[in-house]
C-alpha positions as CSV (number, residue, x, y, z in Angstrom):
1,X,-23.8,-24.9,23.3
2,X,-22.3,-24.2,19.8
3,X,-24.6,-23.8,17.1
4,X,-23.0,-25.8,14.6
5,X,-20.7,-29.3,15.1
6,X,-17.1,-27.9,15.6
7,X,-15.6,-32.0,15.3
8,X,-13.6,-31.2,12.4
9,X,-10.7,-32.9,10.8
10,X,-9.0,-31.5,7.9
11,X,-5.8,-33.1,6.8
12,X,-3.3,-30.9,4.4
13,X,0.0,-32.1,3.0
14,X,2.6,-30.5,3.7
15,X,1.9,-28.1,6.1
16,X,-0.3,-30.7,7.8
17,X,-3.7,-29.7,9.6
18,X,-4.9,-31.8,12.3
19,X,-7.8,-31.9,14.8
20,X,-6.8,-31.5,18.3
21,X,-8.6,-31.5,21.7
22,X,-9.3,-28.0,23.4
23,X,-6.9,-26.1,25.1
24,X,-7.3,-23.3,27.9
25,X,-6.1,-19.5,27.1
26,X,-5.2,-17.1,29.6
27,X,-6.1,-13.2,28.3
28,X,-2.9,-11.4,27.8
29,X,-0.9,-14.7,27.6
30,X,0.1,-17.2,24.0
31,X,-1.4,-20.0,23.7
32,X,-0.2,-22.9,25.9
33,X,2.1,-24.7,23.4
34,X,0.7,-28.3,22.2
35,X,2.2,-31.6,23.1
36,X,5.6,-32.1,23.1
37,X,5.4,-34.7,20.3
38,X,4.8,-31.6,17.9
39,X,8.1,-30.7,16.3
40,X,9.1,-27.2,16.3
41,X,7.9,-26.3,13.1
42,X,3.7,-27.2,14.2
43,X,1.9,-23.8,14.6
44,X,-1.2,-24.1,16.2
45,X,-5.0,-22.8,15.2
46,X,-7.0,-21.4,17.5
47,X,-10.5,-20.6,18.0
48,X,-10.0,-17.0,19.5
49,X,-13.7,-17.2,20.9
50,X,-13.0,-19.9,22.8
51,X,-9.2,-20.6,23.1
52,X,-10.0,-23.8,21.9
53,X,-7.0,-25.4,19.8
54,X,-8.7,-25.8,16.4
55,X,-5.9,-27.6,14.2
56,X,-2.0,-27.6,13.9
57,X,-0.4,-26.4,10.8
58,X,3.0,-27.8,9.9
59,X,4.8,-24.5,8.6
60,X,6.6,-24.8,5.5
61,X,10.3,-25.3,5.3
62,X,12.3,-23.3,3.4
63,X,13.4,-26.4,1.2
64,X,10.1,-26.6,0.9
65,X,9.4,-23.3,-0.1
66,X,11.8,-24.0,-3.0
67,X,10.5,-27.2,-4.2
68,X,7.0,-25.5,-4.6
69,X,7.9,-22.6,-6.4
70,X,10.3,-24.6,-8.1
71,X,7.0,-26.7,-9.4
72,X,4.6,-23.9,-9.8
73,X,7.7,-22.4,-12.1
74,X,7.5,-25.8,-14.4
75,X,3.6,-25.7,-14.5
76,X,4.1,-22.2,-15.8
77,X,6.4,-23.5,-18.4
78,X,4.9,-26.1,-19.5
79,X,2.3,-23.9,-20.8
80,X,-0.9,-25.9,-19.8
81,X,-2.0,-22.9,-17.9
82,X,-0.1,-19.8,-19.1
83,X,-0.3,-21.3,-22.7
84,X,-4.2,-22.3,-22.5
85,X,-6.4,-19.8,-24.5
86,X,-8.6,-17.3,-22.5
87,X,-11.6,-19.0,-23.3
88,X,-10.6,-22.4,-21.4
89,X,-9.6,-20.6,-18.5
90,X,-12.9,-18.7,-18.4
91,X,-14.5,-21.7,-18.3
92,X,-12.6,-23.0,-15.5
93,X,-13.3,-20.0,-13.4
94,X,-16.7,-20.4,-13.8
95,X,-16.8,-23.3,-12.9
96,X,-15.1,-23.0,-9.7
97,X,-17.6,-20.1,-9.2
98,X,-20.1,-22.4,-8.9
99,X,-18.3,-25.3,-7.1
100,X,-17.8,-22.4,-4.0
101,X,-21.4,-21.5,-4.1
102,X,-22.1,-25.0,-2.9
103,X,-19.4,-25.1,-0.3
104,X,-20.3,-21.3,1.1
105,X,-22.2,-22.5,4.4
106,X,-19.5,-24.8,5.7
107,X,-16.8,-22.2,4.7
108,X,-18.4,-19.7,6.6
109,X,-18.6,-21.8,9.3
110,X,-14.6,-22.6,9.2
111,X,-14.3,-18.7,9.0
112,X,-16.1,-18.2,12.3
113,X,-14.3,-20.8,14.1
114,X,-10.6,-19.5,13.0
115,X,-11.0,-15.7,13.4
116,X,-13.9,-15.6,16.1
117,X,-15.9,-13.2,13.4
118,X,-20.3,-13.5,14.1
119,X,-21.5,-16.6,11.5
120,X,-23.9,-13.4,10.4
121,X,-21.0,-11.5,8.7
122,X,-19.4,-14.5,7.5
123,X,-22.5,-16.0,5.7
124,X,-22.8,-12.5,4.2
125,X,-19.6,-11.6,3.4
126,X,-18.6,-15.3,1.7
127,X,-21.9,-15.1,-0.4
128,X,-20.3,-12.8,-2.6
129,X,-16.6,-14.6,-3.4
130,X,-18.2,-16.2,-6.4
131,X,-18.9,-13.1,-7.5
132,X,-14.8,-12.4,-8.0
133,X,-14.3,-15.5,-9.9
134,X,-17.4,-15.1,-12.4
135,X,-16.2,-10.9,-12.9
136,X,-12.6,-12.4,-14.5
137,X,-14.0,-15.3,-16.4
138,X,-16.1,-12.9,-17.7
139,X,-13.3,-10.5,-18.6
140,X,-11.2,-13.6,-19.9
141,X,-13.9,-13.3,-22.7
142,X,-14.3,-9.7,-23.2
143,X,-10.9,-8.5,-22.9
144,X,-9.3,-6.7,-25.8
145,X,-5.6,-7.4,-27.5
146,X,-5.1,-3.9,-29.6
147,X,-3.1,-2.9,-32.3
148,X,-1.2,0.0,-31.9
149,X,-0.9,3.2,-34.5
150,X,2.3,2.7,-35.2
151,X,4.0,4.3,-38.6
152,X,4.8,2.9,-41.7
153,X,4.2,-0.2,-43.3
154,X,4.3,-2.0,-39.3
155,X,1.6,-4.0,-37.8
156,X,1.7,-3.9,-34.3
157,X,-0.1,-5.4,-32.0
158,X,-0.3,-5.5,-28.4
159,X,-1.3,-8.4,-26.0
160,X,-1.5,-8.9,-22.3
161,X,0.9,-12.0,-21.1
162,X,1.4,-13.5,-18.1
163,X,4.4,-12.6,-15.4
164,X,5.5,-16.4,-14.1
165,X,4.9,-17.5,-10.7
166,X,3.5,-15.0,-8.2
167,X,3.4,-14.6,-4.4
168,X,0.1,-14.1,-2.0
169,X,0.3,-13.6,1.6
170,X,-3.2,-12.6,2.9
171,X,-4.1,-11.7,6.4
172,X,-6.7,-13.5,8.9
173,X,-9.1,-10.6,9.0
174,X,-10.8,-11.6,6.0
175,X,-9.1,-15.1,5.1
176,X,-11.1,-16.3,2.1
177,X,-12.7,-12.7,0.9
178,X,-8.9,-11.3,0.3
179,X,-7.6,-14.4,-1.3
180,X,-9.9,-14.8,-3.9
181,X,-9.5,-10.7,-4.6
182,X,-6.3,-11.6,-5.7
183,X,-6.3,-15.4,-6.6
184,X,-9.2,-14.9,-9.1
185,X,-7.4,-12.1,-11.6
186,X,-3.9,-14.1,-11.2
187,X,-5.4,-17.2,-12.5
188,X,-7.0,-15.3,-15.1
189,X,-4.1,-13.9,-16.6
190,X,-2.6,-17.3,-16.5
191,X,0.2,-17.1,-13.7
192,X,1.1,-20.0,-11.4
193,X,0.4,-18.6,-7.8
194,X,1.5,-19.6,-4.5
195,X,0.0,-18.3,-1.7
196,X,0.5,-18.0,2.0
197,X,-2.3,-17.3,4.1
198,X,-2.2,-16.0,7.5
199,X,-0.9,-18.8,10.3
200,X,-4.2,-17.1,12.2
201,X,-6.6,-18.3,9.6
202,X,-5.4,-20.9,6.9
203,X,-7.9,-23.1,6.8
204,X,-10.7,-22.3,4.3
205,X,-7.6,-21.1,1.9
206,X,-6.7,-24.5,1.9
207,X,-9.9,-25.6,1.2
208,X,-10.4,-22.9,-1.5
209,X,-7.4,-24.4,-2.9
210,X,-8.9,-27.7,-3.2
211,X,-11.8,-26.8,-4.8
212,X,-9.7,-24.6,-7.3
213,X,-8.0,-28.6,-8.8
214,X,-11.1,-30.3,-8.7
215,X,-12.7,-27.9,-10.8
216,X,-10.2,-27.5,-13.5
217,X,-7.4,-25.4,-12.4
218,X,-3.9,-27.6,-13.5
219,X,-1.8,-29.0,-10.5
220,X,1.0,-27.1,-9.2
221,X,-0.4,-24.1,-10.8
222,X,-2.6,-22.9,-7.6
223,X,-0.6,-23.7,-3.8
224,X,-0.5,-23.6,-0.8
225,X,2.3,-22.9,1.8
226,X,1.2,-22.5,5.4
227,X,3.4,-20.7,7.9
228,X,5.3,-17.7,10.1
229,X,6.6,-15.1,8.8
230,X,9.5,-16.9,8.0
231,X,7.4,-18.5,5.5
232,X,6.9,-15.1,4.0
233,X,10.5,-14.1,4.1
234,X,11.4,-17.4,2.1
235,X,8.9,-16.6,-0.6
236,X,9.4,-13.1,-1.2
237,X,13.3,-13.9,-1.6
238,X,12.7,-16.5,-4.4
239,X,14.5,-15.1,-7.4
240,X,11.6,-17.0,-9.2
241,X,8.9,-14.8,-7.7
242,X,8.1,-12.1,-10.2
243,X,5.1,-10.3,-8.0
244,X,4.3,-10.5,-4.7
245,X,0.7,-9.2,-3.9
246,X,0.2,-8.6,0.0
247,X,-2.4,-7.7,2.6
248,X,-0.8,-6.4,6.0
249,X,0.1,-3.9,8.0
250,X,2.1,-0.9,7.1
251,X,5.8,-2.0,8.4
252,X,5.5,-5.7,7.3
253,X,4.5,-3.9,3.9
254,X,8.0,-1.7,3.7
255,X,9.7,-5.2,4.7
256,X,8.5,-7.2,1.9
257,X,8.4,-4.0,-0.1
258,X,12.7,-3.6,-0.1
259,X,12.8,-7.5,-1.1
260,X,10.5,-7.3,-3.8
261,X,12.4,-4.6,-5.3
262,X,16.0,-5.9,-4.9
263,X,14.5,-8.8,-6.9
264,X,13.0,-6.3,-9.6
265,X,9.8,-8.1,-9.4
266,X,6.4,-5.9,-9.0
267,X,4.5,-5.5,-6.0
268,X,1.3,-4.6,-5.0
269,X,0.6,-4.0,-0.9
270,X,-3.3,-3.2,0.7
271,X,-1.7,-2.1,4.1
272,X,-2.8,0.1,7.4
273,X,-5.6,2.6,6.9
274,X,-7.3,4.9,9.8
275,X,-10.6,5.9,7.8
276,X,-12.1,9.0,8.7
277,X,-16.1,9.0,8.7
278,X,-16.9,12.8,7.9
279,X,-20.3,13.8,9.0
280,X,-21.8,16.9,8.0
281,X,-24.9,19.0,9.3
282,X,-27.0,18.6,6.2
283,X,-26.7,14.3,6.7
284,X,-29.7,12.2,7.7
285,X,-28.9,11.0,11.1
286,X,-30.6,7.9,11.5
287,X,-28.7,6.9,8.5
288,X,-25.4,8.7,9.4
289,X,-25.6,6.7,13.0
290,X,-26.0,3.2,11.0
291,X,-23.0,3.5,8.8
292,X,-21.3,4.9,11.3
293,X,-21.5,1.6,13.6
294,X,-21.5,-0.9,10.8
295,X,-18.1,1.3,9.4
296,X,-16.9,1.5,12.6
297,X,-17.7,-2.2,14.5
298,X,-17.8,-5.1,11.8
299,X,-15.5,-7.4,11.9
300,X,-14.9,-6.2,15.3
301,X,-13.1,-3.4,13.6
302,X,-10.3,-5.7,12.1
303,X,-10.6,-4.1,8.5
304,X,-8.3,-1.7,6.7
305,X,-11.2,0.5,6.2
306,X,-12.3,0.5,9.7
307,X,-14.0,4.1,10.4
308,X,-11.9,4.6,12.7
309,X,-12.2,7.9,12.9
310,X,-15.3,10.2,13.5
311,X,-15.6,13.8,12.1
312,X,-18.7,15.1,13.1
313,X,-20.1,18.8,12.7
314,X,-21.0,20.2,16.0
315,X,-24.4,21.4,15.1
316,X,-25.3,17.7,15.5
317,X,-22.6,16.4,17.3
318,X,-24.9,16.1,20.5
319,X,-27.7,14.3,18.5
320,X,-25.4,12.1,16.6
321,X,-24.0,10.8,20.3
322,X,-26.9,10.1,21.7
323,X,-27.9,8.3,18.9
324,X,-24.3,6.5,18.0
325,X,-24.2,5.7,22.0
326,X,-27.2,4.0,22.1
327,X,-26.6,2.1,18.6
328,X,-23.1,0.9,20.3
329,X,-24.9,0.0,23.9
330,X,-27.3,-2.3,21.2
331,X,-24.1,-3.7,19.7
332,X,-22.5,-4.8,23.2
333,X,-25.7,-6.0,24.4
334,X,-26.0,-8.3,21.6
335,X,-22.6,-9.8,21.7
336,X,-22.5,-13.8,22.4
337,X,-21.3,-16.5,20.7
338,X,-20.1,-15.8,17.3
339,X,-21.9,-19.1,16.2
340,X,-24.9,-18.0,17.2
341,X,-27.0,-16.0,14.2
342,X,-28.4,-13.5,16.3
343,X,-24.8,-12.5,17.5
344,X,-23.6,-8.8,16.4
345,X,-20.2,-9.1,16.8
346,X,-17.1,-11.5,18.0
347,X,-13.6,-11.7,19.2
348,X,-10.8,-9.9,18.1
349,X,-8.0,-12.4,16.6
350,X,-5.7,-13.1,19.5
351,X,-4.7,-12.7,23.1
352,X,-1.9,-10.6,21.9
353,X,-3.7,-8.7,19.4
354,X,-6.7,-7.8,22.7
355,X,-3.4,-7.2,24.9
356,X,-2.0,-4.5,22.4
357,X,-5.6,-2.8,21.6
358,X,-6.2,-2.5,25.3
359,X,-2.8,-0.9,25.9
360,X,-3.5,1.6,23.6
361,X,-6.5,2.7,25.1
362,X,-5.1,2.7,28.6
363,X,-2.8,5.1,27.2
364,X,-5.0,7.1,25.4
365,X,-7.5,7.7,28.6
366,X,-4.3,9.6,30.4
367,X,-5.8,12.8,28.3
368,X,-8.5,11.3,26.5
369,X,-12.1,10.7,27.7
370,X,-13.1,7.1,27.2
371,X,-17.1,7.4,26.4
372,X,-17.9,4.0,27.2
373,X,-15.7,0.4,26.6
374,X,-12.5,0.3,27.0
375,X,-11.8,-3.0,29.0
376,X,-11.2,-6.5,28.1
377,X,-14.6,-8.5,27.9
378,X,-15.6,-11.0,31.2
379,X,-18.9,-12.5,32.8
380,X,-21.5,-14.2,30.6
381,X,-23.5,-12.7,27.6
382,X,-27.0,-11.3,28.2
383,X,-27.9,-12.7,24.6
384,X,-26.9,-16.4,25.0
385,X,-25.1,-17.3,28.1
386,X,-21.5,-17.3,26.7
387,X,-18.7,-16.9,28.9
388,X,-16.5,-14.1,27.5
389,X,-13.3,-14.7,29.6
390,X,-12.9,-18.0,27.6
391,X,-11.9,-15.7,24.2
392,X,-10.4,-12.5,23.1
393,X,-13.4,-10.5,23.4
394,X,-13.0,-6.0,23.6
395,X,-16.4,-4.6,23.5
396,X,-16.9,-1.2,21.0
397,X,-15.0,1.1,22.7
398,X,-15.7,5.0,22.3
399,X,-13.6,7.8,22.9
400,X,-13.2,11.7,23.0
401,X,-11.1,14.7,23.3
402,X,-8.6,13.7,21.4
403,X,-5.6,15.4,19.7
404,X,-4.8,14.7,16.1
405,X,-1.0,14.3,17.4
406,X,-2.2,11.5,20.0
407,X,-1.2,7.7,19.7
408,X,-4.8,6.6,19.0
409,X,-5.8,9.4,16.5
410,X,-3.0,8.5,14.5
411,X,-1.9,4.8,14.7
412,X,-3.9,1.8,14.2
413,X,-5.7,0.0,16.7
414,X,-7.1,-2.8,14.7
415,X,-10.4,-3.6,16.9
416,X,-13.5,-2.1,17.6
417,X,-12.1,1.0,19.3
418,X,-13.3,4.3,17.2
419,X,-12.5,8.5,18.4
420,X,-15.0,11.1,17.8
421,X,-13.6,15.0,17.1
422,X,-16.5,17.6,16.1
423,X,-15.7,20.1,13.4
424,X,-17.2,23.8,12.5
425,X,-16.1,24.1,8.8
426,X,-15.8,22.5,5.8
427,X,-12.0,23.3,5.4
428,X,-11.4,21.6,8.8
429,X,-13.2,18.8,8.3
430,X,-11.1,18.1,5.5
431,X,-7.8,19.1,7.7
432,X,-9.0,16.3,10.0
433,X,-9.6,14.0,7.7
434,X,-6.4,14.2,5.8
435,X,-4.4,14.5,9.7
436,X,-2.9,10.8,8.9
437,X,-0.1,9.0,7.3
438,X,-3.3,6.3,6.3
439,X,-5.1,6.7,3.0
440,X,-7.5,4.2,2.5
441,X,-10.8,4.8,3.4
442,X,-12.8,7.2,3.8
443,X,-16.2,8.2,4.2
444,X,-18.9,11.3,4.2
445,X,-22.3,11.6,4.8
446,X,-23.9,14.7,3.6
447,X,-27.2,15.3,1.0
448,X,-25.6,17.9,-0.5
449,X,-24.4,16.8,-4.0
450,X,-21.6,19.2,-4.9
451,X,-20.1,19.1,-1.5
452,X,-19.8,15.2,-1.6
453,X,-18.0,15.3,-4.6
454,X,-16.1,18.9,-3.4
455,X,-14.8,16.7,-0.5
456,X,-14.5,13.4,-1.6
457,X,-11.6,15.2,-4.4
458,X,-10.1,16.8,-1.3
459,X,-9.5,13.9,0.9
460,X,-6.8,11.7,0.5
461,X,-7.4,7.8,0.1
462,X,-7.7,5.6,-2.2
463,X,-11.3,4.8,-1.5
464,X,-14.4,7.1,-0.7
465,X,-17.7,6.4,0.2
466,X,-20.6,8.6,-0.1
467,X,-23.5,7.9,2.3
468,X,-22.6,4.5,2.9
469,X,-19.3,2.7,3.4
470,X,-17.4,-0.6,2.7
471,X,-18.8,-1.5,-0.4
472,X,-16.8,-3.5,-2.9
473,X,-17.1,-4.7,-6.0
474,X,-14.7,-7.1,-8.1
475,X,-15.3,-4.3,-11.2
476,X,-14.0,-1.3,-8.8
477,X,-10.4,-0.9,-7.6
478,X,-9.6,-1.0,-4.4
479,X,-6.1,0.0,-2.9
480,X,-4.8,3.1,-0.5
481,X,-2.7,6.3,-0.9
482,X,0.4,7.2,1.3
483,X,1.7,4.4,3.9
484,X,-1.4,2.4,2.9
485,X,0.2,1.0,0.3
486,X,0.7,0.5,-3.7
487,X,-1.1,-0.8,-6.2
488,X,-5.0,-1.9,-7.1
489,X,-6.8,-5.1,-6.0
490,X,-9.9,-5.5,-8.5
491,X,-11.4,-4.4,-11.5
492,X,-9.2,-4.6,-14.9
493,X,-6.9,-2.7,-13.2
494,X,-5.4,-6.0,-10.9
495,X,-5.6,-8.3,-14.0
496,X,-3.0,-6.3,-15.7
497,X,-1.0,-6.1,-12.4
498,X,-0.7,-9.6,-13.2
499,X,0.0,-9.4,-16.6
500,X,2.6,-7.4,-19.0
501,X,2.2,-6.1,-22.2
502,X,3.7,-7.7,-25.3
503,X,4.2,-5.8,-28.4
504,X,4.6,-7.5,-31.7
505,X,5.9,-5.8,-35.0
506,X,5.4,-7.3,-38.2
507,X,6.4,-5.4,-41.4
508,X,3.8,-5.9,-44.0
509,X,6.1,-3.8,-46.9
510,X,6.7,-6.1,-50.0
511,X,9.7,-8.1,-50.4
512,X,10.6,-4.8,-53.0
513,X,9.9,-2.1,-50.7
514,X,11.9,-3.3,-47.8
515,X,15.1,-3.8,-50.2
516,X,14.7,-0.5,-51.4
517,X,14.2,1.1,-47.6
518,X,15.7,-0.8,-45.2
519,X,18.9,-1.5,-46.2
520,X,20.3,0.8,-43.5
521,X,24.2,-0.4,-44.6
522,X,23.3,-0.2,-48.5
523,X,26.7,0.0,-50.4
524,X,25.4,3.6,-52.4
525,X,25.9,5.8,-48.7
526,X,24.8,8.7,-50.7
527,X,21.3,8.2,-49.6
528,X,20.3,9.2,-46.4
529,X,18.3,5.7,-44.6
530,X,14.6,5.8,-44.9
531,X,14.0,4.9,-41.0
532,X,15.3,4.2,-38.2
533,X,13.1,3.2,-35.5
């Protein structure tokens, strides 16, 4: 039985969400498609633990597309956001802050119904969000204009503005956590945003978005627009659209990426990462072997900075395995229903995305040495009686002997599927780390101080974690190197993503002097002109 009630019945406009009964899944197979009364346009929600249909989304139209940008445009003009002073729209962030606190358990349950993801990580991971919102109201009210040292008799000062309307399309992997990464510094530097979350996952967005008017945010200024990638297409392409901020993988990210710039807006794109996990001789093992698993296996391995990839130093590669193998065979034992507390870890997103993962591995164990997983989940749990062939369940999958030129070395998987290599030295450990177009994430576990930081220079991502992994913080930047993508999410370094400097000069000569100089077309062209620029 299902830990929480799952009778649900959220009702958005447009893009309508709707409560619908259960439908079957078959592994490998879509969806069945929902009533024939459903126009065209209807995408449906599933519960990927289950199959169950969850809701029906209307997907936006591209004249509807237009309409809302167009609207978000006139909010922006208007000025009652862009215009309002920093300290108002602190305020309003904060107090959003605290209307999500209040609404965190029944998001979290939401989040576990529409990705499959245990209700352990979700409670956890949603905890934080306020945390986002309350880090920009706070730099609403501590960041600095400047004036800059400019010659001459000039005052000139510099200020942070606002681009206009920006674009959002977050994935389903983390619906709400990645949204309000990048809805909370928009908002604070006074844009209108429009944001498209993943057809996977768009319902505690929508919620979020809710919350975002009742608390203070101006209509039109925060919305919604459910849908395809169509939907994305038809937002990127707005002429209006002056930055489009995206989570995905690294092809959709070149896409977007060539539209963005024909339109000379900005972009900033999280994409595809394969993190290497670099474990050294000198690391505590009990602790290595943790991080290892939670880098590796939460969120069933659906994150960008999935450790993907295990480097381990073959004076304890035998003792880390034996450890790390009995850590995963804790994992898979523990799986169930994702609504169930005690549950380690649930479904992957989709029967297409289980179908994809498991045809990678099938092709990886033609050389490779698959160590234990490694086959679509069936039968009933041993921790609660679920039946796994109802949902899109892989189990953490290990493999071995593998070349840094294979398939599964290199691309992403996307699930709990992670490859072990040992190393001898130092300067290999590095060349394995760095053996990928990704640069993320990465990670190293060592006690010894100056080779952490020694390495951690070396290797190439965006992101590296000492002794630990995945941590995040809305004061520290977070974005990749190489094909994982451009820009920063976080930290001071996202709000002026979303903002533009404006310089102002004021001369502040008398009335006398600037006569005297600046008459650069004086009639007396004997003298040479006291300035220019």
């Amino acid at each position: 039985m299902p830990y929480f009630p799952r009778e649900r019945l959220v009702a958005l406009h447009p893009g309508t969400l709707t409560r619908v009964t259960p439908l079957v899944t078959h592994r490998f197979i879509h969806v069945k498609p929902y009533a024939p009364s459903h126009p065209p346009s209807d995408i449906p929600v599933f519960n990927p633990a289950t199959g169950e249909g969850l809701f029906t989304v209307q997907s936006s139209s591209v004249e509807h597309v237009h309409s809302t940008i167009w609207e978000a445009q006139c909010a922006f003009d208007s000025g009652v956001w862009s215009r309002s002073s920093s300290l108002s729209r602190s305020k309003v962030l904060s107090k959003l802050a605290r209307v999500l606190e209040e609404k965190i358990p029944s998001l979290a349950e939401l989040e576990t119904l529409q990705t499959g993801r245990a209700i352990r990580e979700m409670r956890t991971q949603l905890g934080r969000l306020p945390e986002w919102l309350d880090y920009y109201a706070a730099l609403l009210r501590t960041h600095q204009s400047f004036v800059a040292p400019t010659q001459g008799k000039l005052l000139n000062y510099v200020e942070r503005v606002p681009l206009g309307v920006v674009a959002q399309i977050t994935p389903f992997n983390h619906p709400l956590l990645i949204a309000i990464k990048k809805i909370a510094p928009a908002l604070a530097a006074g844009n209108s945003v429009v944001v498209k979350p993943s057809e996977f996952a768009p319902v505690t967005v929508y919620e979020f978005i809710q919350m975002a008017e009742k608390a203070g945010v101006p209509p039109k200024v925060l919305s919604f627009l459910p849908g395809g990638p169509d939907t994305a297409n038809s937002i990127v392409k707005h002429p209006s659209i002056r930055k489009v901020d995206i989570t995905a993988g690294t092809s959709t990210g070149h896409q977007i990426g060539s539209i963005v710039g024909a339109n000379l807006a900005t972009y900033t794109a999280e994409l595809g990462g394969k993190a290497p996990i670099v474990l050294f001789e000198d690391a505590d093992l009990v602790s290595a072997v943790n991080g290892a698993a939670f880098a590796s296996f939460v969120a069933s391995g659906q994150t960008c900075v999935s450790g993907t990839r295990l480097i381990v130093h073959d004076k304890i590669y035998g003792n880390f395995m034996s450890l790390f193998m009995q850590k995963v065979d804790s994992i898979r034992r523990r799986m169930g229903d994702p609504s169930n507390p005690k549950c380690m870890m649930g479904s992957v997103i989709s029967p297409k995305h289980l179908q994809r993962m498991d045809e990678m591995v099938k092709r990886a164990s033609v050389k490779a040495s698959i160590l234990t997983g490694g086959e679509p989940m069936t039968g009933i749990s041993d921790l609660d009686g679920f039946d796994f062939s109802q949902g899109s369940f892989y189990p953490p999958t290990v493999i071995s002997d593998v070349s840094v030129e294979d398939e599964i070395w290199q691309e992403e998987v996307f699930g709990p599927v992670v490859v072990v290599k040992p190393f001898k030295t130092e300067a290999e450990a590095i060349h394995l780390a760095n053996a990928s177009k990704y640069g993320l994430g990465a990670g190293i576990w060592t006690t010894d101080l100056s080779r952490a930081h020694r390495v951690s220079a070396a290797i190439q991502s965006g992101l590296c974690w000492v002794n630990t992994h995945h941590r995040n913080d809305p004061s520290s930047p977070w974005g990749g190197m190489k094909s994982s993508g451009i820009g920063r999410e976080n930290g001071i370094e996202a709000f002026e993503a979303y903002s533009q400097s404006k310089s102002t000069i004021v001369n502040t000569a008398s009335v006398e002097d600037s006569r005297k100089n600046d008459d650069w077309f004086a009639d007396d062209n004997s003298r040479e002109p006291r300035r220019y620029g």
